[in-house]
C-alpha positions as a printed Julia matrix, in Angstrom:
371×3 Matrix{Float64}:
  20.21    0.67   15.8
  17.3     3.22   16.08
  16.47    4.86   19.24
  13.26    5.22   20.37
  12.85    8.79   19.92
  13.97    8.73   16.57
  10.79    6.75   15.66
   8.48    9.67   17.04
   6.69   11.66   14.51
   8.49   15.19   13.66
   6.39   18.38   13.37
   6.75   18.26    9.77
   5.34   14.84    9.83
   2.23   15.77   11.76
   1.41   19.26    9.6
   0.95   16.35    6.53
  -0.85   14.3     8.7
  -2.9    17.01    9.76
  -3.17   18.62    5.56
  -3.92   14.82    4.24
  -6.93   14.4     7.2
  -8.4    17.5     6.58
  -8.14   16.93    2.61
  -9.18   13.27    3.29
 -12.45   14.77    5.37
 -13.83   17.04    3.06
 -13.65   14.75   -0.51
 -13.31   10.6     1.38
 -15.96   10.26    3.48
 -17.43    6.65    4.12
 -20.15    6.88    2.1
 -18.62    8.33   -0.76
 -16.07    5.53   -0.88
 -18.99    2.57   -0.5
 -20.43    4.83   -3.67
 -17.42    5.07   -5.77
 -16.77    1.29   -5.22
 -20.4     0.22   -7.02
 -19.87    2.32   -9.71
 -18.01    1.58  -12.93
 -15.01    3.79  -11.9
 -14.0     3.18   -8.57
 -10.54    4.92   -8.66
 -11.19    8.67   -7.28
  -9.27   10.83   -9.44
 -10.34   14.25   -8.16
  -8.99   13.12   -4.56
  -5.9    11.79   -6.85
  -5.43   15.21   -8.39
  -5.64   16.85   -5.15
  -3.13   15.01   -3.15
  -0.82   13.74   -5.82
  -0.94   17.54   -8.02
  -2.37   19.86   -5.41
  -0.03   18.68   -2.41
   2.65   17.13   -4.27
   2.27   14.17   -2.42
   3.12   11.93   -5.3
   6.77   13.29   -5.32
   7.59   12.5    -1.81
  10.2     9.85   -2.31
  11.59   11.81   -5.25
  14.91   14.12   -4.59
  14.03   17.77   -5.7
  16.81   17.91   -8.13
  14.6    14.49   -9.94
  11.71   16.91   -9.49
   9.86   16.21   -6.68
   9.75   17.12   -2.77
  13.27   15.67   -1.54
  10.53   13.97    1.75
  11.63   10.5     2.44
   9.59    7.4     3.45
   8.75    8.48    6.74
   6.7    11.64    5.19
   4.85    8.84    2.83
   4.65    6.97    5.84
   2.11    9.43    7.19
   0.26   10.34    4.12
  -0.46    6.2     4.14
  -1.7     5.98    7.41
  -3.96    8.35    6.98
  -5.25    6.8     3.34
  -5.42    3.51    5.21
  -8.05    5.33    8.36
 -10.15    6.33    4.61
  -9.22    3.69    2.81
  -9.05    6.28    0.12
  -9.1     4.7    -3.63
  -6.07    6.06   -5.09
  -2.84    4.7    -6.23
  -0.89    6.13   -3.64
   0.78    3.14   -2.85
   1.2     1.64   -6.23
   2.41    4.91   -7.86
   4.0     7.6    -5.58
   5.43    4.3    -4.02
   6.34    0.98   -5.69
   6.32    2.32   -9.37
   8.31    5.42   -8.18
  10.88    3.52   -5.86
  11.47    1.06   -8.76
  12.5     4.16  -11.16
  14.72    5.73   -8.81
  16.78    2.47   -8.76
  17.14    2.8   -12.69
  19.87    5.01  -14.5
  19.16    7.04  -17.66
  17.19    9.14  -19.07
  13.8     7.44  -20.06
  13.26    6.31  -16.02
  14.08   10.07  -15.0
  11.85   11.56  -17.62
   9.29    8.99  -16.14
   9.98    9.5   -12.78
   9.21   13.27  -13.14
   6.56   12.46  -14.89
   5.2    10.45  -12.07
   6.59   12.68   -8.91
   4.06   15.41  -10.69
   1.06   13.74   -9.84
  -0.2    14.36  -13.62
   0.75   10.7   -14.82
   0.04    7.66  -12.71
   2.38    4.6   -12.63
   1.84    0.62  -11.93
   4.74   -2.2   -11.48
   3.45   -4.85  -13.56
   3.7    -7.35  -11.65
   0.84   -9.81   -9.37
  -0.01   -7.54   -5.99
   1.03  -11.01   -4.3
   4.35  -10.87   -5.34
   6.63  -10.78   -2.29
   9.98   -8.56   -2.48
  12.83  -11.44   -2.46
  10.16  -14.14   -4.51
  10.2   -14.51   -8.45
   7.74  -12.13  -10.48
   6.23  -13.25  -13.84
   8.22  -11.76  -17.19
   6.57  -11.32  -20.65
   8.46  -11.82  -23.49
  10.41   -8.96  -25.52
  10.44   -9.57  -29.27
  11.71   -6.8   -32.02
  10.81   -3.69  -29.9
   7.35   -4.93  -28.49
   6.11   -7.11  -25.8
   3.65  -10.15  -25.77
   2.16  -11.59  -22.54
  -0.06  -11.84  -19.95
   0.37  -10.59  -16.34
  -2.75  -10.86  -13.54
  -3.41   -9.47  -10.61
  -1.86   -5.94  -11.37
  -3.07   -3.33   -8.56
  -4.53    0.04   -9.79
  -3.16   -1.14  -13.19
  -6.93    0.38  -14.89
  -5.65    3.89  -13.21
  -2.73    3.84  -14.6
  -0.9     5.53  -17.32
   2.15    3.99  -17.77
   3.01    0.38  -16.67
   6.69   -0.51  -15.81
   6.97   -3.9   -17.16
   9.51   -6.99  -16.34
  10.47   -9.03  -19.7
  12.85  -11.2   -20.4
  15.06   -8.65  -22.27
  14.81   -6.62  -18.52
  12.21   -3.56  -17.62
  10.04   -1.74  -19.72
   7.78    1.01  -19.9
   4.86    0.54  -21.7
   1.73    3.3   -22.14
  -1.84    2.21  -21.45
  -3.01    3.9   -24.13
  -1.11    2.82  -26.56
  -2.05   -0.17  -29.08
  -1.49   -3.66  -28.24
  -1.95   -2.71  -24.67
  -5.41   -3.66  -22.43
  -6.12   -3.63  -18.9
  -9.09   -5.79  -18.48
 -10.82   -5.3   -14.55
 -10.85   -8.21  -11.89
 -12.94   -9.32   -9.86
 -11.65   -7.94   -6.57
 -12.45   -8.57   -3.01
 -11.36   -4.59   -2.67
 -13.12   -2.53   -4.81
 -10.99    0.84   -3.24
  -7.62   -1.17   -4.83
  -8.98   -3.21   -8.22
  -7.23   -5.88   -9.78
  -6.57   -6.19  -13.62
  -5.21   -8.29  -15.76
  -2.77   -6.89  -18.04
  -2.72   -8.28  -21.63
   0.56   -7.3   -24.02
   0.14   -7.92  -28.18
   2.83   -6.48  -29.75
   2.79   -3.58  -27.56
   5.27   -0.81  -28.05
   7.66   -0.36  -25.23
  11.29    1.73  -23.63
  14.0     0.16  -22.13
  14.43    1.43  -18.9
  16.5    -1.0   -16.96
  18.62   -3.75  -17.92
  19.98   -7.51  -16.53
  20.6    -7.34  -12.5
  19.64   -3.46  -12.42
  16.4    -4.07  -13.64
  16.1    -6.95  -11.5
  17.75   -4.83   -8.25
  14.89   -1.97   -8.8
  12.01   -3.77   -9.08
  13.06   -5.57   -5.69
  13.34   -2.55   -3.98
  10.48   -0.87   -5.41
   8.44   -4.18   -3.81
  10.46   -4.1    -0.46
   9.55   -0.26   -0.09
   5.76   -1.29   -1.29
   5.82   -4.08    1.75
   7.54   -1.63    4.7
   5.21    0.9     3.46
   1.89   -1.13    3.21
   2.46   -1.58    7.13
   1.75    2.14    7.83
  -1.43    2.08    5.47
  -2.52   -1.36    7.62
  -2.39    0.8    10.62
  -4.29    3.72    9.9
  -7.09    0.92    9.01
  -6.98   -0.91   12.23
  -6.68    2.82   14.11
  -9.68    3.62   13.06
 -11.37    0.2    13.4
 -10.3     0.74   17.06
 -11.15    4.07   16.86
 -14.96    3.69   15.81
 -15.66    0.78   17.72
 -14.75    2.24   21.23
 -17.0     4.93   20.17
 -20.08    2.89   19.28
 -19.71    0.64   22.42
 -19.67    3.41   24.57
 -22.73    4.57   22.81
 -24.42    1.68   22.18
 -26.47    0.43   25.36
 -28.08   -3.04   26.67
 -29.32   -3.36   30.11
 -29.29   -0.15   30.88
 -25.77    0.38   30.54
 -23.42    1.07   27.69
 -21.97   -2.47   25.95
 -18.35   -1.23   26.48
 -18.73   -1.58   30.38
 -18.87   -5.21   30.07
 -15.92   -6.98   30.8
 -15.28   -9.07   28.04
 -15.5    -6.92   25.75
 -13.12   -4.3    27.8
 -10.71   -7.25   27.44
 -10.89   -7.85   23.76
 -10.26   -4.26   23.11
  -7.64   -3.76   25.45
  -5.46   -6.6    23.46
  -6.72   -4.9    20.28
  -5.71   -1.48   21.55
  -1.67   -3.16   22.85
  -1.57   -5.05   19.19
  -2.5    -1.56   17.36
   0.64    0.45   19.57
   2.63   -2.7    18.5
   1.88   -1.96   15.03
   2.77    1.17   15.02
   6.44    0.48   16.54
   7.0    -1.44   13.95
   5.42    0.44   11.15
   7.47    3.55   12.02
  10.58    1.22   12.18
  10.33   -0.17    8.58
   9.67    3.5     7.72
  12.64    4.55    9.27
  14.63    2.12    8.44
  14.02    2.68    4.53
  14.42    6.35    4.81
  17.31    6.12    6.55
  19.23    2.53    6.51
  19.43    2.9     9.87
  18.54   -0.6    10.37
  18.43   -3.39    7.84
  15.67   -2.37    5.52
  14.84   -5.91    4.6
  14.72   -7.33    8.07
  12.62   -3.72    9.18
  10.07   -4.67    6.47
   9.79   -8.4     7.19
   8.61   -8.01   10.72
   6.41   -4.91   10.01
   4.57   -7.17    7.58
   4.93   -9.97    9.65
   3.22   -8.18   12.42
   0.44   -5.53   10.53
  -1.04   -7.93    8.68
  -2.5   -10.27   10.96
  -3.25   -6.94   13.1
  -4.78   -5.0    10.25
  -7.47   -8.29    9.7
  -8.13   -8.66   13.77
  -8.81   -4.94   13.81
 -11.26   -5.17   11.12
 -13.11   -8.58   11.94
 -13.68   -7.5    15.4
 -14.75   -4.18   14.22
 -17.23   -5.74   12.6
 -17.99   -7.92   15.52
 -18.39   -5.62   18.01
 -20.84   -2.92   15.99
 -23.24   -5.9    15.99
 -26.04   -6.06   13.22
 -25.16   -2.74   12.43
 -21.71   -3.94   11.5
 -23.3    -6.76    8.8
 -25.3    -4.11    6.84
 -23.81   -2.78    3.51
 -24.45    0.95    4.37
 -22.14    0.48    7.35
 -18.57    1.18    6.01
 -16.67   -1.08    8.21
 -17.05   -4.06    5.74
 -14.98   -1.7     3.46
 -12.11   -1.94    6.3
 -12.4    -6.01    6.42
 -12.09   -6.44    2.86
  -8.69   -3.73    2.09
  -7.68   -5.64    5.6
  -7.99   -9.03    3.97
  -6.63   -7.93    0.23
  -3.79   -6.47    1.99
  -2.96   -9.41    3.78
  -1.96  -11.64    0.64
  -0.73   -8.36   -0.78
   3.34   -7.92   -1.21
   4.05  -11.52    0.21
   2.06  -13.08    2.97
   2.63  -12.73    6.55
   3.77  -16.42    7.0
   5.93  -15.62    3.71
   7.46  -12.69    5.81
   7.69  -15.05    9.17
   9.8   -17.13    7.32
  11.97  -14.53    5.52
  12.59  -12.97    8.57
  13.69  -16.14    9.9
  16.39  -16.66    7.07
  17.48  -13.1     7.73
  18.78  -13.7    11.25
  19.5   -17.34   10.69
  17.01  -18.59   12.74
  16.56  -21.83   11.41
  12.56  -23.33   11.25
  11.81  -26.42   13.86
  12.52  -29.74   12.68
   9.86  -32.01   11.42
   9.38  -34.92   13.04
């Protein structure tokens, strides 16, 4: 088992924290993000370029000897929660995570010239697969016919960002170019703009074998679980800085000659959102941990995390919104940006109650008998 100290950030830990704020600060403010998000391209790729290229932040996960930064999850970890407090629109998660973690499960030499590729920064990387999909549940395959694939796939995350797709077919994973012919990524309609949806559309499209049978399965399993352990970091950077801003504005904000955070019940309300936040963030740091380090069952560490941050994430956010009062319902107030990546990421990876009950399988508790 983990010991508590092992969960505490390192110093190495906090100097990216501290890098990725001060990055996120100068080029992710609020109201460049609500800008970005009405515009036609709502994926920032300057910020990309700087974390992913000028940091080498997209080559975390990635041994040095695979060419990248030989970090581990709980390094990403960090970079995440900090994304999550700016709800920054890059891939992070999508490419420096799931695509990558999903490559480093395949042998040969197409998914290392990829992964390189990828741990750079300069190419950007999407599992083509629905954003719902949940680690241990079935995933859509398209079908592999004389060197090309045909199919459909919706719901792909960051999919319009990205340059390469890693595609599931019958015949077993693929890599297929964005640019190529036969290949178009046709926008969503998304509920988060900062992390768009696409639907993927496959006509003949050129493609490399990268993984075969149960090892093509195997990676793109883990390359979902490490998605799901490592979505609960990003969920609590959000609802940090949900709780963050809205203790600041009641303290500020006055009625009756007296600042609205005096009043009891709303002391109250953010006390239990303040103990819910620390809870996330025990269990966060445990699924990071546990993935880095296998100190713990990875699957069971990434089950509660998203069993827990979820729900969290959404509370934060709603009673962010709440509590900032008209303020909070206006379009130039950013919080509605937090509510929305709350809510997306929520169904995103598997559901919570999809978790609940995987979690339950995993230490044989059984559910309670219907009556």
């Amino acid at each position: 088992m983990t010991s508590q100290g092992d969960l505490l950030y390192t110093e190495e830990e906090e100097a990216v924290r501290s890098a990725v704020r001060s990055l996120l600060a100068d080029h992710c403010d609020p109201a460049a993000v609500l800008a970005r998000t009405e515009s036609e391209q709502p994926h920032d790729r300057e910020l990309w370029k700087a974390l992913a290229d000028g940091m080498g932040l997209a080559g975390l996960l990635v041994p040095e000897d695979r060419g990248g930064q030989g970090a581990s999850h709980r390094e990403a970890a960090v970079v995440l929660e900090e994304l999550g407090r700016a709800v920054a629109p890059v891939p992070y998660l999508t490419s420096a995570v799931i695509a990558t973690e999903t490559l480093l499960a395949c042998a040969g030499d197409a998914a290392a010239e990829l992964l390189a590729a990828l741990a750079s920064g300069r190419t950007v990387g999407a599992l083509a697969v629905p954003f719902a999909t949940a680690p241990e549940a079935a995933h859509p395959r398209v079908r592999f016919d004389r060197g090309a694939l045909h199919g459909e796939v919706r719901g792909v995350a960051d999919a319009a960002a990205a340059d390469v797709l890693l595609v599931p077919a019958d015949g077993g994973l693929f890599a297929v170019d964005t640019g190529r012919d036969g290949v178009t990524v046709t926008p969503q309609t998304s509920l988060d703009r900062t992390r768009p949806l696409a639907v993927v559309t496959l006509d003949a499209a050129p493609a490399r074998l990268l993984a075969e049978g149960a090892e093509a399965d195997a990676a793109i399993r883990l390359g979902l679980r490490s998605g799901a352990g490592l979505l609960a970091s990003e969920q609590l950077g959000l609802a940090e800085w949900c709780l963050t801003e809205t203790v600041r504005y009641t303290k500020e904000r006055h009625q009756f000659n007296r600042p609205v955070g005096s009043f009891q019940a709303l002391k109250h309300r953010l006390a239990r959102l303040w103990l819910d936040v620390v809870n996330t963030r025990a269990v966060a740091r445990h699924a990071a941990d546990a993935l880095a380090t296998g100190s713990d069952e990875p699957n069971l560490a990434t089950a509660l995390a998203q069993a827990h941050a979820a729900p969290v994430a959404v509370r934060a956010a709603e009673e962010a919104v709440q509590l900032h009062g008209g303020i909070g319902m206006t379009w130039e107030h950013p919080v509605h940006l937090y509510l929305k990546r709350a809510k997306a990421d929520s169904i995103a990876l598997g559901t919570a109650g999809r978790h609940r009950e995987n979690l339950a399988d995993l230490v044989d508790l059984p559910a309670p008998a219907t009556p």
